[in-house]
FIFI-578448 format. One line per field, with one value per residue (C-alpha): residue number from 0; residue in three letters; x, y, z. Coordinates in Angstrom, 3 decimals. Layout:
N
seq = (NUM|...)
type = (ALA|...)
px = (X|...)
py = (Y|...)
pz = (Z|...)
// end
This chain:
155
seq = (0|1|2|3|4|5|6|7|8|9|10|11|12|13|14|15|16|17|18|19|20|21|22|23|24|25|26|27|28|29|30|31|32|33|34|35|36|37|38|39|40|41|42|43|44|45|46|47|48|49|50|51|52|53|54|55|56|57|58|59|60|61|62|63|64|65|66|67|68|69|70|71|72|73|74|75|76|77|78|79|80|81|82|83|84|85|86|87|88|89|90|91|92|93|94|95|96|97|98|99|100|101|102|103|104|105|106|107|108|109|110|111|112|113|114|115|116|117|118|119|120|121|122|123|124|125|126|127|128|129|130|131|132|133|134|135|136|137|138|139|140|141|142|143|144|145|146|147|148|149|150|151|152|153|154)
type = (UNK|UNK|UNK|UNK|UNK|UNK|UNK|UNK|UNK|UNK|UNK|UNK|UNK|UNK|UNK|UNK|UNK|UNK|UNK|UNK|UNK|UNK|UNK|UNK|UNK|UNK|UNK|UNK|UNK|UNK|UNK|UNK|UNK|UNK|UNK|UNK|UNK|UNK|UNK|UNK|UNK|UNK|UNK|UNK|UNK|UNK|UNK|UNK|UNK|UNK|UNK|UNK|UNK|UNK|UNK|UNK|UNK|UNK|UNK|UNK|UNK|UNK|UNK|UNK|UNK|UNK|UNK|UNK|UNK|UNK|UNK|UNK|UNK|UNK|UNK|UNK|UNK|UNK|UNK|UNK|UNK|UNK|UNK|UNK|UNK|UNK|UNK|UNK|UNK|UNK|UNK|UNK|UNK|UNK|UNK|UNK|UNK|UNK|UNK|UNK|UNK|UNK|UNK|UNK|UNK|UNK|UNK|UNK|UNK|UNK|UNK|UNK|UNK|UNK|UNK|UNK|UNK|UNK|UNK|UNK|UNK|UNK|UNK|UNK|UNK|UNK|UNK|UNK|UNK|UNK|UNK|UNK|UNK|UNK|UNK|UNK|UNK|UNK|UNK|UNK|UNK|UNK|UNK|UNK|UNK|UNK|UNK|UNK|UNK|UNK|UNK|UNK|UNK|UNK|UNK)
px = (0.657|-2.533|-5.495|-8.063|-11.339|-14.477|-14.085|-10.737|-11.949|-14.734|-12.606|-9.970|-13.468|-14.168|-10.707|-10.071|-13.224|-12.260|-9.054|-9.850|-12.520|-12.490|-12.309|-15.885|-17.102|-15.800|-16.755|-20.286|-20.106|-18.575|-19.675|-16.782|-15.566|-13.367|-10.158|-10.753|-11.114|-7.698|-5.771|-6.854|-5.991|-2.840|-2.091|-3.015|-0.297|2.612|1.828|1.869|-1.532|-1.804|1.089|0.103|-2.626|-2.344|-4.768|-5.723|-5.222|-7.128|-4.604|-5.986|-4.055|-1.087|2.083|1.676|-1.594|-1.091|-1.071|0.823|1.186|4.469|4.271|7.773|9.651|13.267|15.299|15.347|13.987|16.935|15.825|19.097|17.744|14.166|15.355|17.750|14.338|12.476|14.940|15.599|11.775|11.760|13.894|11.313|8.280|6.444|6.533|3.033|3.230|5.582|3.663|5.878|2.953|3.160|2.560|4.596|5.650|7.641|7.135|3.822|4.658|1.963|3.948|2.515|4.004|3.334|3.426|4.240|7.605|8.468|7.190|9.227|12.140|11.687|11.572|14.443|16.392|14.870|16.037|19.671|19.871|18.850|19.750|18.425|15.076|14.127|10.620|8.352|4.779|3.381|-0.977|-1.721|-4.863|-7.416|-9.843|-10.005|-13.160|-12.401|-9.473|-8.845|-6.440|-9.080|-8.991|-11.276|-11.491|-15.169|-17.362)
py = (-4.455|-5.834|-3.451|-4.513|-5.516|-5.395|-9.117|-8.377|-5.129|-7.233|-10.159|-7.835|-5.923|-9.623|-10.091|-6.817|-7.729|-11.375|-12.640|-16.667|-16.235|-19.597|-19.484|-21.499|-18.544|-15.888|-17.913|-17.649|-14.040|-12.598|-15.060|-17.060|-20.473|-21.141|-22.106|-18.583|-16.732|-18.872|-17.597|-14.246|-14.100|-15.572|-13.178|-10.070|-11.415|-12.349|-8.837|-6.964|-6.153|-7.771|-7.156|-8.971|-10.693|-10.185|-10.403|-7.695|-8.285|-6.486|-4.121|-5.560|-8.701|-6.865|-6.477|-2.419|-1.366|1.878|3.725|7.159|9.677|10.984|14.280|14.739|17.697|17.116|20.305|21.806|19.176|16.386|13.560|11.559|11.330|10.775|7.546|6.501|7.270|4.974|2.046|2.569|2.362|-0.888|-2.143|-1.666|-3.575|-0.548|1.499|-0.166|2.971|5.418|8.309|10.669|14.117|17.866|20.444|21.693|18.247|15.900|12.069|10.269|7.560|5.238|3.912|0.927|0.691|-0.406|2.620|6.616|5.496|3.291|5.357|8.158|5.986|5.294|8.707|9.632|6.956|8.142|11.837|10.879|8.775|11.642|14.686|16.267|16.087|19.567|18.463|15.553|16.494|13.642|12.597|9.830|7.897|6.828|5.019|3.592|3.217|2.521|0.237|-0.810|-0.752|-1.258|1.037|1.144|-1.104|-1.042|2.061)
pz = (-20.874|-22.663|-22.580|-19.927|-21.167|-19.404|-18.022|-16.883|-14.865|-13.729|-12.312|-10.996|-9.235|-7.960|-6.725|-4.934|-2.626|-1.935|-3.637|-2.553|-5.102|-6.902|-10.222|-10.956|-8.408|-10.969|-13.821|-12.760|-12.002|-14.806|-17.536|-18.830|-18.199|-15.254|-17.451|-19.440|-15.970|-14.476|-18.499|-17.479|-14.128|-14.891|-17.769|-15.128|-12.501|-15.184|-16.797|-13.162|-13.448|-10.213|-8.063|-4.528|-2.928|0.680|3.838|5.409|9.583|11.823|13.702|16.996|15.915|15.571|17.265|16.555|17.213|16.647|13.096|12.025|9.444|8.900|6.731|6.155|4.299|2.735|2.321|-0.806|-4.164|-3.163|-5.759|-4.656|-0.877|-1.833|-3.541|-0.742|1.938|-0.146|0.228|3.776|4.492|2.181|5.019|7.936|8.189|10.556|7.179|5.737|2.950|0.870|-0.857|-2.866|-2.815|-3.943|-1.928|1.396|2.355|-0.137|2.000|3.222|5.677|7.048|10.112|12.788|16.249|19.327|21.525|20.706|22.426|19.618|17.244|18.298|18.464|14.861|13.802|15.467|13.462|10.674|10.928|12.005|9.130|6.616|8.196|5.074|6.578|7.701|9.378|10.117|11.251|13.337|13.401|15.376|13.841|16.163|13.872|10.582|9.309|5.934|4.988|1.855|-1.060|-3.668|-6.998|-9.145|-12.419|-13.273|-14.662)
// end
């Protein structure tokens, strides 16, 4: 991967916020010519830099309303079903994120569904798959004032 310079980190800034910038927008912004800013955004994507560009939908528009966080704890350090989780939540499109942590829980799950029925329902088929897993602790969210998957790229 090519070191980011400071016009990368500020067009991947610009992007984060609003990725149907154009690229005479960014141009303008970040001082280049729109054909330098297109190279570099181009070079950013091929080198994975940039892995998506997705909208964000306002749960309300959703089919699942409702958001969880599954702390889940495998027994013992089992690496083998940590991977095997991790594909099996690939495979359902209420698991919105997979954190791998430290601490007393090994698994992060952001999970969407559309009542504590469902949600429940998922679980279950979760912990019959991988009977491995020894607990899942369960909070419902009830707001999210902040949503985003920016990171930082700017000092």
């Amino acid at each position: 991967m090519t070191p980011l310079d400071a016009f990368d980190r500020h067009i991947l800034a610009l992007l984060q916020k609003n990725c149907r910038l154009s690229s005479e927008s960014i141009a303008e912004q970040v001082g280049l010519s729109p054909s330098a800013v297109q190279r570099r955004i181009k070079r950013l994507r091929d080198e994975g830099v940039i892995e998506q560009e997705v909208a964000i939908v306002a749960q309300e528009a959703s089919v699942h309303p409702m958001s969880f966080l599954a702390s889940i704890e495998i027994e013992r350090d089992n690496y083998t079903v940590l991977k095997e989780l991790t594909q099996w939540a690939r495979t359902h499109a209420c698991v919105q994120q997979l954190f791998y942590v430290t601490g007393n829980i090994d698994v992060m799950l952001v999970v969407s569904a559309s009542t504590t029925k469902e949600y429940d329902g998922f679980i279950e088929g979760l912990m019959s798959q991988f009977p491995q897993i020894k607990r899942v602790t369960t909070n419902v969210v009830i707001d999210q004032p902040i949503k985003s998957l920016r990171i930082p790229t700017r000092e």
